[in-house]
C-alpha positions in Angstrom: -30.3 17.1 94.7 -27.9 14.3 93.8 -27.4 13.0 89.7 -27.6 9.1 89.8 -24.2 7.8 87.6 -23.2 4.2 86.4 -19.9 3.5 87.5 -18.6 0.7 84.6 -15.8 -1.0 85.6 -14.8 -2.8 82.9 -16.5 -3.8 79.7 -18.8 -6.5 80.0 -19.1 -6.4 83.8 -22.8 -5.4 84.8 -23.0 -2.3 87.0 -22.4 -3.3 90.8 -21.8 0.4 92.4 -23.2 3.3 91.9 -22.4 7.3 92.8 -24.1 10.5 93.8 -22.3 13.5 92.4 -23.0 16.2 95.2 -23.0 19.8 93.6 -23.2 21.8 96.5 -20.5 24.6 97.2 -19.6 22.5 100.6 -18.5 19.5 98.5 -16.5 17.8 95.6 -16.1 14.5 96.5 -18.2 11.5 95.5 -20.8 9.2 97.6 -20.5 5.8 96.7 -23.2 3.2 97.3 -21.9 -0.6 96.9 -24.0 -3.9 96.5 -23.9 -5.6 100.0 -20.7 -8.5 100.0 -23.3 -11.3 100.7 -25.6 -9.8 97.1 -21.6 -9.9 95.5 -20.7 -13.4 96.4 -23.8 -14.8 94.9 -23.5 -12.6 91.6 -19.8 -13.7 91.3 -20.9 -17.5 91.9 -23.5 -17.0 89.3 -21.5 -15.7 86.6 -18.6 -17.7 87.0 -20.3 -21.4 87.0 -19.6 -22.8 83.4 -20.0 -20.1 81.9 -15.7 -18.8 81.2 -16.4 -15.8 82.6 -13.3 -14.3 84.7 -14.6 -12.2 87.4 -12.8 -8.7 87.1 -10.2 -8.0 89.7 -11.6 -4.8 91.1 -14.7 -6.9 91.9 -13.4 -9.5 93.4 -10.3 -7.4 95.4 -7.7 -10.3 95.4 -9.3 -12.4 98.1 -12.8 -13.0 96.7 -15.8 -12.3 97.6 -16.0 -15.8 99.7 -13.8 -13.8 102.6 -16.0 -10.9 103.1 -18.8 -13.1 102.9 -17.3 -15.4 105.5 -16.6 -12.0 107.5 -20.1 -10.9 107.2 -21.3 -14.3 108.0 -19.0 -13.9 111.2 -20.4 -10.7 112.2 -24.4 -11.8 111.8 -24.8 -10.4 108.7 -26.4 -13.1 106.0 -28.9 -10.6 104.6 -28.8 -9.7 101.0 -29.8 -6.1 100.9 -27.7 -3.2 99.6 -25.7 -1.4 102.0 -26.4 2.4 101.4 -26.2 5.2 103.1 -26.3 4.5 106.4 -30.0 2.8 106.0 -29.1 0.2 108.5 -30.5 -0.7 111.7 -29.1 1.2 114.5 -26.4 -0.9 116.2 -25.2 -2.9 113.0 -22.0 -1.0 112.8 -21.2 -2.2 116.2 -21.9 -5.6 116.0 -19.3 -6.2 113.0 -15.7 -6.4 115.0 -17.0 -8.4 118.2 -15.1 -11.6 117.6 -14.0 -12.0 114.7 -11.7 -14.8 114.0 -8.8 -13.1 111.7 -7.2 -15.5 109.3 -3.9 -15.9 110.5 -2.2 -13.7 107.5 -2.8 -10.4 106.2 -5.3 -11.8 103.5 -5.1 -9.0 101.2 -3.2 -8.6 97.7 -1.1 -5.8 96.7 -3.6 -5.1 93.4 -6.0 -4.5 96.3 -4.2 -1.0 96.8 -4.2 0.2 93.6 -6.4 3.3 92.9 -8.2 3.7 89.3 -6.0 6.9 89.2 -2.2 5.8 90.0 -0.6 9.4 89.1 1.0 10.8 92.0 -0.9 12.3 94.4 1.6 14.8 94.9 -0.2 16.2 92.0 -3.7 15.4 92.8 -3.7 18.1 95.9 -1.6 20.5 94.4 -3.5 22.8 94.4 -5.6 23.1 98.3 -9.2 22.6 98.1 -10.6 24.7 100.8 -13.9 22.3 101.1 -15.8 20.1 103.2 -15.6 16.5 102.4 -19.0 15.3 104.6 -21.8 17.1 105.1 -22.6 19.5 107.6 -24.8 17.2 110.5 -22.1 14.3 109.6 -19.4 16.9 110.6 -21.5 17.6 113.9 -21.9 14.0 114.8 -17.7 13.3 114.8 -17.0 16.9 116.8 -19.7 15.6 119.2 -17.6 12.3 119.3 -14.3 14.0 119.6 -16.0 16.4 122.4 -16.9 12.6 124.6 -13.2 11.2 124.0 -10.6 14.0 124.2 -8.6 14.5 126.8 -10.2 17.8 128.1 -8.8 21.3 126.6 -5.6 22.3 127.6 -4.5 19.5 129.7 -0.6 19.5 130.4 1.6 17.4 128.5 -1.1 15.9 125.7 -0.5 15.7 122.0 -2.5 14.9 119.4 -1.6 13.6 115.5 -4.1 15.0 113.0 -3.4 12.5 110.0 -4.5 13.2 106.6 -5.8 16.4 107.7 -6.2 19.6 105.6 -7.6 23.1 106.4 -10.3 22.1 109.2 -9.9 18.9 111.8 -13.4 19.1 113.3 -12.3 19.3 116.8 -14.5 20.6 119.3 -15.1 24.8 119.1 -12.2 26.3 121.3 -10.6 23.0 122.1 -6.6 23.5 122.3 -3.3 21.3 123.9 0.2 22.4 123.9 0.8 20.1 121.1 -1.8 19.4 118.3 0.0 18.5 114.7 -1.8 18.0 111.5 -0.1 16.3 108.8 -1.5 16.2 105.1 -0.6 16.7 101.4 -1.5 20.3 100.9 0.6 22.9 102.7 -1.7 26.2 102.2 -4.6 24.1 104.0 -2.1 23.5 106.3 -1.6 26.5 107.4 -5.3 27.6 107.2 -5.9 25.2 109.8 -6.9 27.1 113.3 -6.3 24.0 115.9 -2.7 23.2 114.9 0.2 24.0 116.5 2.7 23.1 113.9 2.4 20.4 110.8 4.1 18.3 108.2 3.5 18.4 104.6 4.1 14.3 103.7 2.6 11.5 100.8 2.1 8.8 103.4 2.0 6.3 100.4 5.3 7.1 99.2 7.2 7.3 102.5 4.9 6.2 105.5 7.3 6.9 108.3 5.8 9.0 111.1 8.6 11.9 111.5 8.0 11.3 115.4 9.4 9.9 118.2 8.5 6.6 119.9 5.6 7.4 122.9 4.7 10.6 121.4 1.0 11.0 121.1 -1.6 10.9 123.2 -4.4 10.5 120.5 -4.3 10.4 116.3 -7.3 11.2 114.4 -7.9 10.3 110.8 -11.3 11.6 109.2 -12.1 10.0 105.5 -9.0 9.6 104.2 -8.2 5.7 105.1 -9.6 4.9 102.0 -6.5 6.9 100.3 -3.9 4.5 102.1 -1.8 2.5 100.4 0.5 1.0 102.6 -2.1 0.9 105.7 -0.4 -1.7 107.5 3.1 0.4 107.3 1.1 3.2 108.8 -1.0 1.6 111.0 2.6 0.3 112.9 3.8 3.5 112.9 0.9 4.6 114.7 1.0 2.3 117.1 4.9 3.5 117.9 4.5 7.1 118.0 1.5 6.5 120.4 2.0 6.5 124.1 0.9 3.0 125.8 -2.7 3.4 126.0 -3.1 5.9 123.5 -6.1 6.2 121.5 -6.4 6.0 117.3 -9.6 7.3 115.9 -10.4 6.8 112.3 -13.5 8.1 111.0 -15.0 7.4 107.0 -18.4 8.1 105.5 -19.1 6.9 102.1 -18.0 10.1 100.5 -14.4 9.9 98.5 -12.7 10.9 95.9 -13.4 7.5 94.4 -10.6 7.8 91.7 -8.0 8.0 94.4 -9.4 5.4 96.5 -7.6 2.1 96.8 -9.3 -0.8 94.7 -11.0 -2.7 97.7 -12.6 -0.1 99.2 -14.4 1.7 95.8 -15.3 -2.2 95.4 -17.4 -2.7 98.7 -19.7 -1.5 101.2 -20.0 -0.3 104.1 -19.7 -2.7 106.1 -16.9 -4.4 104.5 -15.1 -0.8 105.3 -15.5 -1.3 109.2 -14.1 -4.6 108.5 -11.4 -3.2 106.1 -9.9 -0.8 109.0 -10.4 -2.7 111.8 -7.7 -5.5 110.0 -5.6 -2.8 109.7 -5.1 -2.4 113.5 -5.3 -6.3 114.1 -1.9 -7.0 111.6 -0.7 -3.9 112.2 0.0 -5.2 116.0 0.6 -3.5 119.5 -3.3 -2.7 119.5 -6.4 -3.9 121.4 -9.3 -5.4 119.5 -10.4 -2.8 117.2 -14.1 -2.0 118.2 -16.6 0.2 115.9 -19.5 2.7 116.4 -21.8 4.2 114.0 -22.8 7.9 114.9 -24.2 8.4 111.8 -26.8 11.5 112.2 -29.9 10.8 110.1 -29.8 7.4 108.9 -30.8 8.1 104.8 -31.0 11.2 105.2 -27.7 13.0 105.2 -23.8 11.6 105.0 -23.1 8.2 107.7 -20.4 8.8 110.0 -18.8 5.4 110.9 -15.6 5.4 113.5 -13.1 2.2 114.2 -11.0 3.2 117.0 -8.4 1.3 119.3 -5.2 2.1 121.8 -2.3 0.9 122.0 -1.5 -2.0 124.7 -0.3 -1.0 127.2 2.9 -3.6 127.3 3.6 -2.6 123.4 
């Protein structure tokens, strides 16, 4: 059983997101379930006609809520219902990254990266949390995936680039290549984990160069930690130069986080707006194909949604 909580973000400023505080042995982090950007835009609209009201920046992320709408409105989505946990029509997910038209500049601010907690995070995983951040049929649903998209177990000359990993990478049960490297923040999880073959203890938002050579992977998995990056577009190209030309990057989020490290847009919106969020990423980042989407959520409402935005590398870059 989840406890319902208020999340206040300011004074003043009524209560636009909620959180479910899991208490299960499996988990710590936090389930956030955000007002839908369309519902956003005509709250924002409402209280700021006449009235002096300054909208709070960790509502409005630095490009308003007139962009994501204009996104959403791109993507088919004009409804105003709340986007929660994963009680969406099957095939929404999909739908959001077919044509967009990207503005022509990165459109976010640099207050859009800032987290609620700014210490460093250095200090934050200190200590290793030997835990599962989603839920066990969500954790099902991206092995599955992983299992459909690998390059098949031990298959000369592939390596793979665990990002933001920690103790367990959900890879399929026995799967193994010459070269599988997880790098994260904690080294006891680290070394904990059974699928690596070596790894690198690095803050990727205080120095987000890939310690890799040019052409070196074959695929990079991230599982919900995008949300932790602040300097996305910094690590997004340096993804796209350690990858080998057609090389696939797979990033995977639910709407569980540790909501206090979180950067400011994503705590802010749904989501939706997330798929959105990640698949700009790879767009400004460069070198990649259209970013595409899939939701392999596992019970819709019923336990933890599973989203993934994936692309490769061109084959020219």
């Amino acid at each position: 059983m989840s406890n319902r909580l208020g999340l206040t973000l300011q004074p003043r400023v009524p209560i636009l997101a909620g959180v479910c505080l899991y208490s299960t042995p499996a988990s710590t982090s936090v389930s956030c379930a955000i007002e839908s950007t369309p519902r956003l835009a005509r709250t924002l609209k409402k209280r700021t006609s006449g009235s002096g009201f300054r909208t709070p920046r960790r509502l409005v992320l630095g490009v308003g809520a007139a962009f994501w709408a204009q996104f959403i409105s791109m993507a088919g989505f004009t409804g105003g219902n709340s986007f929660l946990a994963s009680a969406r029509e099957k095939g929404e997910v999909e739908k959001v990254l077919k044509n967009v038209e990207w503005p022509e500049q990165f459109p976010f601010k640099e207050e859009d990266f800032q987290r609620f907690d700014e210490s460093p995070d250095s200090l934050f995983y200190e200590s290793p949390r030997f835990v599962m951040h989603i839920d066990d049929p969500a954790i099902a649903a991206l092995t599955k995936y992983y299992s459909e998209v690998f390059p098949p177990s031990n298959t000369p000359g592939i390596a793979i680039l665990d990002m933001c990993t920690s103790w367990v990478s959900h890879f399929p049960k026995g799967y193994k290549q010459e070269r599988i490297v997880g790098m994260g923040m904690n080294e006891d999880e680290l070394k904990r984990n059974p699928v690596l073959t070596e790894y690198v203890v690095q803050d990727l938002n205080v120095d987000p160069k890939l310690p890799f050579e040019d052409n070196s992977f074959d695929v990079i998995t991230n599982v919900v930690s995008v949300d932790y990056l602040t300097k996305p577009i910094d690590i997004f190209k340096e993804m796209c130069r350690i990858l080998k030309p057609g090389g696939l990057a797979i990033i995977s989020f639910s709407n569980r986080c540790f909501w206090t490290k979180a950067i400011s847009k994503w705590t802010s919106t749904g989501d939706i707006d997330h798929v959105l969020i990640v698949g700009s990423y790879f767009h400004y980042a460069g070198g990649f194909e259209p970013p595409e989407a899939v939701d392999i959520s596992p019970n819709p409402g019923r336990s933890d949604p599973m989203y993934i935005v994936y692309s490769r590398k061109l084959a020219t870059a």
